[in-house]
BABA-104559 format. One record per residue (C-alpha): residue number from 0; x, y, z. Coordinates in steps of 0.2 Angstrom, whole numbers. Example, Ala and Ser with C-alpha at 12.3 -4.5 7.8 and 13.67 -1.06 7.14 Angstrom:
BABA-104559
+-----+-------+-------+-------+
!   i !    xx !    yy !    zz !
+-----+-------+-------+-------+
!   0 !    62 !   -22 !    39 !
!   1 !    68 !    -5 !    36 !
+-----+-------+-------+-------+
This chain:
BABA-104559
+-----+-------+-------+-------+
!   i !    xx !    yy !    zz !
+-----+-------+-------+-------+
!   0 !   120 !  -117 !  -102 !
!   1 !   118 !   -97 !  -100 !
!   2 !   120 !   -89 !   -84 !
!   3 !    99 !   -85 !   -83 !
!   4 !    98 !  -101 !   -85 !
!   5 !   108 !  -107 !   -70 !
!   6 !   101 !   -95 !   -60 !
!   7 !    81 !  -101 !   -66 !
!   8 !    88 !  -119 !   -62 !
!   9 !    94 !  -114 !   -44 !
!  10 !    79 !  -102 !   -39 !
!  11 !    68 !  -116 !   -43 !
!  12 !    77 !  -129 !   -36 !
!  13 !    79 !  -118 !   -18 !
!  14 !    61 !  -114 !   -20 !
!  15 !    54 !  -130 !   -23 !
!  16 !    64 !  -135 !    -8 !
!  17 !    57 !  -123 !     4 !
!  18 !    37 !  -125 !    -1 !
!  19 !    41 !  -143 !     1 !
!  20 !    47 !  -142 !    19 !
!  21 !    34 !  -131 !    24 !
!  22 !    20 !  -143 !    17 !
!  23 !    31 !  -159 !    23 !
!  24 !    33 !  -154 !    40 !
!  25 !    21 !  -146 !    54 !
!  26 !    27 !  -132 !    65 !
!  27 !    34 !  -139 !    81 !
!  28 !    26 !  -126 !    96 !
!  29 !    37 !  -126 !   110 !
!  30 !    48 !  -113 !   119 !
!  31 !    50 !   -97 !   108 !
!  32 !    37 !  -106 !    96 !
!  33 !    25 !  -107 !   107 !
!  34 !    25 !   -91 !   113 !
!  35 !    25 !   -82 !    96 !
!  36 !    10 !   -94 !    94 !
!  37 !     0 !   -88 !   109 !
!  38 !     6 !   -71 !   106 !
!  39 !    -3 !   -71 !    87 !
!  40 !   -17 !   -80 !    93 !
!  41 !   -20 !   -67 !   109 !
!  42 !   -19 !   -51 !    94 !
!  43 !   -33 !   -62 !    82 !
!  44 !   -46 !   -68 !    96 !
!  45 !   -44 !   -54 !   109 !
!  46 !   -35 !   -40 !   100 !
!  47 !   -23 !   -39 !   115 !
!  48 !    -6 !   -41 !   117 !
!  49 !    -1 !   -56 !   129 !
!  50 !     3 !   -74 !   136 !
!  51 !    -2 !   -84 !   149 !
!  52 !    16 !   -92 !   152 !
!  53 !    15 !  -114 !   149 !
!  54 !    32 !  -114 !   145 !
!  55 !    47 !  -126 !   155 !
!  56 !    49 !  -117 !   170 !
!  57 !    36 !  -122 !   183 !
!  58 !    38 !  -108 !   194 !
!  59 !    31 !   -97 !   180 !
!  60 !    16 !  -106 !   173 !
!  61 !     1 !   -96 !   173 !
!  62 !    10 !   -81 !   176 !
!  63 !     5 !   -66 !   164 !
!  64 !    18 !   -57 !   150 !
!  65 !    13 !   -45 !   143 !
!  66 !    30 !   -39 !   133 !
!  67 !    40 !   -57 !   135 !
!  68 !    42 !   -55 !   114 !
!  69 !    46 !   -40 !   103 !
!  70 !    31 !   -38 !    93 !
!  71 !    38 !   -37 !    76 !
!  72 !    34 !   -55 !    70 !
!  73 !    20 !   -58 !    80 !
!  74 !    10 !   -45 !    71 !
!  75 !    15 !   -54 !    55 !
!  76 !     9 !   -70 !    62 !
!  77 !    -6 !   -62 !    68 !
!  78 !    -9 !   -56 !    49 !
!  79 !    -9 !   -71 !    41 !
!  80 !   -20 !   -81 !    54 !
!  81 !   -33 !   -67 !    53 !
!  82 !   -33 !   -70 !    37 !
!  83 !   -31 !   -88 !    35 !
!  84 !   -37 !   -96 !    52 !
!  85 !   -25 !  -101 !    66 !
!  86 !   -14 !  -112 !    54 !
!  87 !     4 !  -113 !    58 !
!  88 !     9 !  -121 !    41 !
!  89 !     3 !  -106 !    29 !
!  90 !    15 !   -96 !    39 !
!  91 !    28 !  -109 !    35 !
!  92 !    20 !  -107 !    16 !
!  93 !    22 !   -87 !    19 !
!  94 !    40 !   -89 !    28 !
!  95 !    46 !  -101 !    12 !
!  96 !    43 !   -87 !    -1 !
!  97 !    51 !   -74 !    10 !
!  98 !    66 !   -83 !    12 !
!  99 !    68 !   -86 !    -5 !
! 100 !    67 !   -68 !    -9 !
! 101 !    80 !   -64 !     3 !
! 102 !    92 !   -74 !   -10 !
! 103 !    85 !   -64 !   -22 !
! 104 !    91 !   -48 !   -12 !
! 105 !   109 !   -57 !    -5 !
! 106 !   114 !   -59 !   -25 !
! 107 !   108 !   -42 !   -28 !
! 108 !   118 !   -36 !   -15 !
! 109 !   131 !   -46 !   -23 !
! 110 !   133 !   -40 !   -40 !
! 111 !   138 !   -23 !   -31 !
! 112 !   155 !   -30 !   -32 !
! 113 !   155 !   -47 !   -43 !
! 114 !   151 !   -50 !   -57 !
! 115 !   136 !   -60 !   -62 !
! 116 !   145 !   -79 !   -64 !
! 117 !   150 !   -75 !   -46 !
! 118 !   136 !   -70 !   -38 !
! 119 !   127 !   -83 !   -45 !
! 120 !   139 !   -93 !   -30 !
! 121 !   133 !   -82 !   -18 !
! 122 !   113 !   -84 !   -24 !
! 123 !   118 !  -104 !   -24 !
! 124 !   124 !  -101 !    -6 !
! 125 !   109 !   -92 !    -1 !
! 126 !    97 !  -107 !    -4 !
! 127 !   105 !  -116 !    10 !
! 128 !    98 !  -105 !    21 !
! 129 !    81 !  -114 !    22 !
! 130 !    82 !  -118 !    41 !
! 131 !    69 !  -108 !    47 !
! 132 !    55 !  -110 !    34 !
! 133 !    46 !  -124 !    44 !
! 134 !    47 !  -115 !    60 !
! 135 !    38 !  -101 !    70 !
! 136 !    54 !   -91 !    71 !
! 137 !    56 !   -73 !    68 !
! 138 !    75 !   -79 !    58 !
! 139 !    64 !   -76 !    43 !
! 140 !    57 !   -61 !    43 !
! 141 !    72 !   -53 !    52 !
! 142 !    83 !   -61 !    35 !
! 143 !    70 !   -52 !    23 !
! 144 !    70 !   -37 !    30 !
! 145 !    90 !   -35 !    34 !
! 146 !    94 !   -40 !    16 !
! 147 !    81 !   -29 !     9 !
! 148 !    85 !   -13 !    18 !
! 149 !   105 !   -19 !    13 !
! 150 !   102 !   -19 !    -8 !
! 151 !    92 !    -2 !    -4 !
! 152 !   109 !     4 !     4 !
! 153 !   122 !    -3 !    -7 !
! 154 !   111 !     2 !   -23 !
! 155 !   107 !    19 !   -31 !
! 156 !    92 !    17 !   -24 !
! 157 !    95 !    29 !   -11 !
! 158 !    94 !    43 !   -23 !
! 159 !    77 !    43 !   -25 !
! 160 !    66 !    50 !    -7 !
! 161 !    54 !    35 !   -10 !
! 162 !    66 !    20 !    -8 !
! 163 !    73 !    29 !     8 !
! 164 !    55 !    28 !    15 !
! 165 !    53 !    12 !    13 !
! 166 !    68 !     9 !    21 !
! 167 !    65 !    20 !    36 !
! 168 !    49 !     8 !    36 !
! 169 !    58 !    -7 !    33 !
! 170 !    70 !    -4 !    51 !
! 171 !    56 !     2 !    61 !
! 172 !    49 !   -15 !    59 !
! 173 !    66 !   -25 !    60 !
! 174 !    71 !   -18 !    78 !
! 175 !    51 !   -22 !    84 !
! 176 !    57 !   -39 !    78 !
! 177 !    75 !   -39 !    86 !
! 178 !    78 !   -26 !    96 !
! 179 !    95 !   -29 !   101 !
! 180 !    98 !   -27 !    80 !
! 181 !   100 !   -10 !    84 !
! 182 !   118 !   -11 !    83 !
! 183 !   117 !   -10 !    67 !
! 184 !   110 !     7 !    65 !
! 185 !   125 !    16 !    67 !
! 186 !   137 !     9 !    55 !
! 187 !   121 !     8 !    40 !
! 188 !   120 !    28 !    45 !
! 189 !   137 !    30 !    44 !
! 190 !   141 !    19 !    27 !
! 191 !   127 !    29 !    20 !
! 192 !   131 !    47 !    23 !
! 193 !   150 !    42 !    19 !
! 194 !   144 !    37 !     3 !
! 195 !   131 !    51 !     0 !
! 196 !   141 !    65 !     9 !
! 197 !   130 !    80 !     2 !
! 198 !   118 !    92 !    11 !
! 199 !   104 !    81 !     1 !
! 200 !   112 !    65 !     7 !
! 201 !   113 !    70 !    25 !
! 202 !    91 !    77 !    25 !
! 203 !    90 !    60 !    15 !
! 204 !    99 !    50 !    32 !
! 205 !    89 !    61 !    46 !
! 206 !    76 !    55 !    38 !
! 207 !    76 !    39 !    37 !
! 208 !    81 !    39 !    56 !
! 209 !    64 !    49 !    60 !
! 210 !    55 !    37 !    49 !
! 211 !    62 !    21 !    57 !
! 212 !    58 !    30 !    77 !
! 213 !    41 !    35 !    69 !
! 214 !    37 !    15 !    68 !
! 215 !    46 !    11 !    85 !
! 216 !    37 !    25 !    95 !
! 217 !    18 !    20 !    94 !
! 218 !    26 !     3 !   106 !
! 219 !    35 !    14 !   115 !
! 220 !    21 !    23 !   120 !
! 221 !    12 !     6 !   123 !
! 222 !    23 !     0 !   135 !
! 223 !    23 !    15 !   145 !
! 224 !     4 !    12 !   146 !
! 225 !     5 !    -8 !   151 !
! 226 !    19 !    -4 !   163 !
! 227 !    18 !    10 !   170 !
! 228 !    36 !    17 !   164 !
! 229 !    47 !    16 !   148 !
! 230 !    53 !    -1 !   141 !
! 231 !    64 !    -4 !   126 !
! 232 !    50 !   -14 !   117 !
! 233 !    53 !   -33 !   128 !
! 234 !    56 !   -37 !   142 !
! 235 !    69 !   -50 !   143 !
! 236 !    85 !   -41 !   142 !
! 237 !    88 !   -47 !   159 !
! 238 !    86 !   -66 !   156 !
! 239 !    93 !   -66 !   140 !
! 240 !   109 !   -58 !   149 !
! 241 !   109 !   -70 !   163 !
! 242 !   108 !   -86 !   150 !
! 243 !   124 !   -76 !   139 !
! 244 !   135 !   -74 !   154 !
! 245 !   134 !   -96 !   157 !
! 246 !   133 !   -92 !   177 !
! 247 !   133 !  -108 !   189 !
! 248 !   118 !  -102 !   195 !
! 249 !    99 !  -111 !   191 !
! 250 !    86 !  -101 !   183 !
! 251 !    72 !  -109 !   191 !
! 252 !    81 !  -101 !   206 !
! 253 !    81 !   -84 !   201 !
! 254 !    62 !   -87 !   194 !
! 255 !    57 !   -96 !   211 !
! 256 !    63 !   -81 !   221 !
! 257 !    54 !   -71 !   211 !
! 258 !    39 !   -79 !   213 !
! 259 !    42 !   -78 !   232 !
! 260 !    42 !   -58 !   231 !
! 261 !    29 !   -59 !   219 !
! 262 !    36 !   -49 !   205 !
! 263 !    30 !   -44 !   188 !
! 264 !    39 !   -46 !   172 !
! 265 !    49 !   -31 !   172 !
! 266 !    55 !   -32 !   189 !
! 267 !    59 !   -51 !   186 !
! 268 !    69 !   -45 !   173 !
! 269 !    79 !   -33 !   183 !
! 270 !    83 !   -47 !   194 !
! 271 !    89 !   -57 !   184 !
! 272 !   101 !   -42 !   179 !
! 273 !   105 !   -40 !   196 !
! 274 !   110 !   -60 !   200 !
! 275 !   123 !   -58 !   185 !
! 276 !   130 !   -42 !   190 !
! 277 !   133 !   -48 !   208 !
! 278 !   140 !   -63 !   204 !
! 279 !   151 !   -54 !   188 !
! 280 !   158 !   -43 !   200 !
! 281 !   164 !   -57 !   212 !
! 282 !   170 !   -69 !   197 !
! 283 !   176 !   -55 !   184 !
! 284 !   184 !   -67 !   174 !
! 285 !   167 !   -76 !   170 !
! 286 !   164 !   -63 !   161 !
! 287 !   177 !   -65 !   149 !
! 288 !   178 !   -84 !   149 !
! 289 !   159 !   -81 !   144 !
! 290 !   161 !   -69 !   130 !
! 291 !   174 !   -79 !   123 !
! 292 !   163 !   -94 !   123 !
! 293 !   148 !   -82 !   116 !
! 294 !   158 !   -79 !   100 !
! 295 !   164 !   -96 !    97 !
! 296 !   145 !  -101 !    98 !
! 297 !   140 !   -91 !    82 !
! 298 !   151 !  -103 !    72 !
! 299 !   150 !  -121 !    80 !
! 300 !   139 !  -129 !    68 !
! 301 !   139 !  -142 !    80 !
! 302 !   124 !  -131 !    90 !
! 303 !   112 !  -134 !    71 !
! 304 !   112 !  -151 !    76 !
! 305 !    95 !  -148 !    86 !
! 306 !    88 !  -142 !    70 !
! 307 !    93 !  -158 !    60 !
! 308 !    84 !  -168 !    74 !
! 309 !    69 !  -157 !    75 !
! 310 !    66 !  -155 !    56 !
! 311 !    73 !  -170 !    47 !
! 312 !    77 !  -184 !    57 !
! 313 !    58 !  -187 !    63 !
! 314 !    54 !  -189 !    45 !
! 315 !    66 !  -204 !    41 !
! 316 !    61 !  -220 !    43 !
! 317 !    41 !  -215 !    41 !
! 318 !    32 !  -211 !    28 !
! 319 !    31 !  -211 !     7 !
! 320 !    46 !  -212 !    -4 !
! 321 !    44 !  -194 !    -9 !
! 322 !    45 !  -188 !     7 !
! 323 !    58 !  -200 !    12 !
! 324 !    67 !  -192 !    -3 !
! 325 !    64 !  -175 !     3 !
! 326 !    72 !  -176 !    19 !
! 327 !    88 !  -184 !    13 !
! 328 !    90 !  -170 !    -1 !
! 329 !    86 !  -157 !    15 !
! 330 !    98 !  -165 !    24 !
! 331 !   112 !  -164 !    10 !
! 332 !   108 !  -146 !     7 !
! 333 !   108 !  -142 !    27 !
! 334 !   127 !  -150 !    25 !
! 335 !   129 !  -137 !    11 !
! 336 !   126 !  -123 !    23 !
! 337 !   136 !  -129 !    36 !
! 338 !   149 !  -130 !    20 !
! 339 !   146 !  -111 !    16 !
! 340 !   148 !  -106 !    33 !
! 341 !   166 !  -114 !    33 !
! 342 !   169 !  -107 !    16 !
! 343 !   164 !   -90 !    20 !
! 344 !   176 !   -88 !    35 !
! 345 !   189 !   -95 !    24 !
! 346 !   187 !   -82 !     7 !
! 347 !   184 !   -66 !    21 !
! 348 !   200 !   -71 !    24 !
! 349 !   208 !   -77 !     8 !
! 350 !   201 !   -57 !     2 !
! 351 !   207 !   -46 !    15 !
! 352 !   216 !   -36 !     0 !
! 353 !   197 !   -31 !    -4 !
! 354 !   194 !   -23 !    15 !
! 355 !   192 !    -5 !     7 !
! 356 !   180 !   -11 !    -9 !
! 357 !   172 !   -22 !     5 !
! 358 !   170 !   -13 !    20 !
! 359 !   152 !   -15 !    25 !
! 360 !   152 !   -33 !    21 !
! 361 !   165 !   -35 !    34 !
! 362 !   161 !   -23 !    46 !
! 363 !   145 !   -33 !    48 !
! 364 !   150 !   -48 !    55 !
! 365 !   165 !   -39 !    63 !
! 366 !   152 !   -28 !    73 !
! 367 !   140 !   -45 !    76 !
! 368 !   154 !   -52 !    85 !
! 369 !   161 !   -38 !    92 !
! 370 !   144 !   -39 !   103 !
! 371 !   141 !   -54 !   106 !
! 372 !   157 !   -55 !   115 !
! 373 !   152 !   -40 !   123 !
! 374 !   136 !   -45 !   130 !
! 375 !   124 !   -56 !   119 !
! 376 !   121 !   -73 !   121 !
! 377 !   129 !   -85 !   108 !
! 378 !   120 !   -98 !    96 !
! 379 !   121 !  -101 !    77 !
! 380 !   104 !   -92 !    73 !
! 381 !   112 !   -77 !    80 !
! 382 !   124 !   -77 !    66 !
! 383 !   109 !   -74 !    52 !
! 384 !   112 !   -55 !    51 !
! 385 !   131 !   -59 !    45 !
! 386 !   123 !   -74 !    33 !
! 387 !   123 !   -59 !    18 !
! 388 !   141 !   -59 !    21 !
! 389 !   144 !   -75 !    21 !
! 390 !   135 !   -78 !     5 !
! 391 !   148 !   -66 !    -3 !
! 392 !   163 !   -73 !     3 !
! 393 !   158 !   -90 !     0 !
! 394 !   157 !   -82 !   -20 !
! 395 !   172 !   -75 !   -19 !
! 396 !   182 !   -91 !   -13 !
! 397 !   173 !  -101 !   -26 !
! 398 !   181 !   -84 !   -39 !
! 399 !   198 !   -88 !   -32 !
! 400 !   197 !  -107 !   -34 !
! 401 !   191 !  -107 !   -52 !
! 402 !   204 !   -93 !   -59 !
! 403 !   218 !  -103 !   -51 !
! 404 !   213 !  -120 !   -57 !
! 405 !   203 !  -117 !   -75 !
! 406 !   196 !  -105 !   -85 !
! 407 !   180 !   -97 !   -81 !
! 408 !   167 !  -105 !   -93 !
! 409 !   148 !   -98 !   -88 !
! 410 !   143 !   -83 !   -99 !
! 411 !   140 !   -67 !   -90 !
! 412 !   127 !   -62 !  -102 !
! 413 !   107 !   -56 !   -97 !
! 414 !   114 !   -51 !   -80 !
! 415 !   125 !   -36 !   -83 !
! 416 !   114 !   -22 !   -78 !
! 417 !   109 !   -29 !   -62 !
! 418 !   112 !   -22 !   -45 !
+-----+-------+-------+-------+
């Protein structure tokens, strides 16, 4: 069978998988969920940005937040129910198509340095990634736009003013969606004048800088207006801390002694910094025993258990033989990608020799690490951003292991040209 034919079969296959899941199985709205949810429902019913907080913590409920989220997905969310009512499932339906066009970008990122049969592996890879589609869960937009703004990078592209636009546009909205992705702007501004170092290249990254704080600032602004100073789009840095750092001390604690004082959200966020700096400074080695244990969250597949239980294991048992067939193939495939995860690791290490050819599609991972260690709180969906990379070396283990044991037998033919 010819390579386009392979990659037809996989697409579909990857595709069909994720419209399934999204049709198969209703959003579960609870925690982060929830509060996307009431978040998109505020923008469409009351064009205003809040929650009235009915989350876990009882000292809290009823309490107004008015910049708990970044609004990066929301506003998507917010999109699509004003235009299709306040139906959680067509943004699954919308999430399934974006997700399958962020393989579509990861093997086009890929045939920057292997050739077509290999990154085929890496668009096979990439259709494991479906964990997010049936969830409110910015994983999926964040993926989209991160692998997008990557192929525009890596490409030609950035030879022509327009794609750098888009791209300016494109980071704007991914840091309202994950602010702390920021980290990244650095080293994709760096990689680019390094590979564009002219008086045009260096306009062309300015640029794209001021385009990407163009789409940040109108927020900015707003959160200077709700809040009476300037806020760096959420205001969770300080719980989000507190939960990284794995302190012996109870949330509802801090929230109740909050409620005491009768804070708002932004000063109940500085607490929360406050309680972990105290107690860091009198248990410094918590600090490192913490980072250590934020870094080796990232790859313990053991912490994508929850989403076997919240997405498949309800279906089992109940329902019609398709959709009992469904979740058994959604299970195997949510093996694979615990498989290409392991696979990844392995062939980044099995190609250090490629380290120069390769150097962005390590130093991503390196530099998600790097900070989670540093500061950020550890769990598998925080390794998304390094999932492109993955994807890669997963195709390059699979290159090694087929030109040691047998020929290469899939044509490369139809995919020569692309990038």
């Amino acid at each position: 069978m010819k390579l386009n034919k392979w990659l037809l079969v996989a697409g579909a296959l990857g595709l069909g998988l994720r419209i399934a899941l999204a049709l198969s199985i209703k959003p579960v709205l609870a925690s982060d969920s929830l509060e996307y949810h009431q978040y998109s429902e505020n923008l469409v019913k009351e064009h205003r940005y809040y929650i009235i907080y009915m989350g876990r913590q009882a000292h809290l409920r009823g309490h107004i937040f008015y910049s708990f989220r970044p609004p990066g997905y929301p506003f998507l969310v917010a999109t699509i129910y004003k235009l299709t009512g306040i139906r959680p499932r067509v943004v699954s339906l919308v999430q399934a198509f974006m997700d399958f066009c962020s393989s579509i970008f990861i093997f086009l990122l890929a045939r920057n340095w292997l050739k077509p049969r290999n990154a085929f592996w890496a668009f096979s890879a990439a259709q494991a990634h479906f964990l997010y589609v049936p969830m409110l869960l910015s994983e999926t937009l964040f993926l989209f736009l991160f692998t997008f703004s990557l192929w525009i990078f890596c490409s030609r592209r950035t030879d022509k003013w327009l794609w750098m636009i888009l791209n300016g546009l494109c980071w704007g909205w991914l840091i309202l969606t994950k602010p702390e992705k920021v980290i990244f702007v650095p080293l994709l501004s760096g990689y680019f004048i390094w590979k564009n170092y002219s008086r045009n290249g260096l306009f062309k990254g300015l640029a794209w800088l001021a385009i990407m704080s163009a789409v940040i600032a109108p927020w900015l602004w707003r959160e200077k207006q709700v809040h009476g100073q300037w806020v760096w789009i959420s205001s969770r840095g300080g719980r989000t801390f507190f939960e990284g750092n794995y302190l012996p001390i109870e949330m509802s604690k801090v929230y109740a002694t909050a409620q005491k004082a009768k804070l708002d959200e932004l000063e109940m966020d500085r607490l929360f910094y406050k309680v972990s700096f105290e107690y860091l400074k009198a248990h410094p080695l918590q600090y490192f025993k913490a980072g250590i244990k934020r870094a080796y969250l990232l790859f313990d597949l053991r912490t994508t258990n929850w989403l076997a239980q919240t997405l498949f294991l309800p279906m089992l048992g109940s329902g019609t033989w398709p959709r009992q067939i469904l979740t058994y193939i959604s299970l195997m495939v949510f093996n694979f990608y615990r498989l290409v995860i392991i696979c990844g690791v392995a062939g980044a290490i099995l190609s250090w020799r490629r380290l120069r050819e390769l150097a962005l599609i390590y130093a991503i991972p390196v530099l998600l690490v790097i900070f989670h260690f540093a500061v950020f709180i550890g769990a598998s969906r925080y390794l998304v951003p390094a999932f492109p990379s993955i994807c890669i070396f997963f195709a390059l283990l699979i290159e090694k292991i087929v030109s040691r044991f047998r020929p290469a037998s899939m044509p490369q033919n139809g995919l020569a040209g692309y990038e």
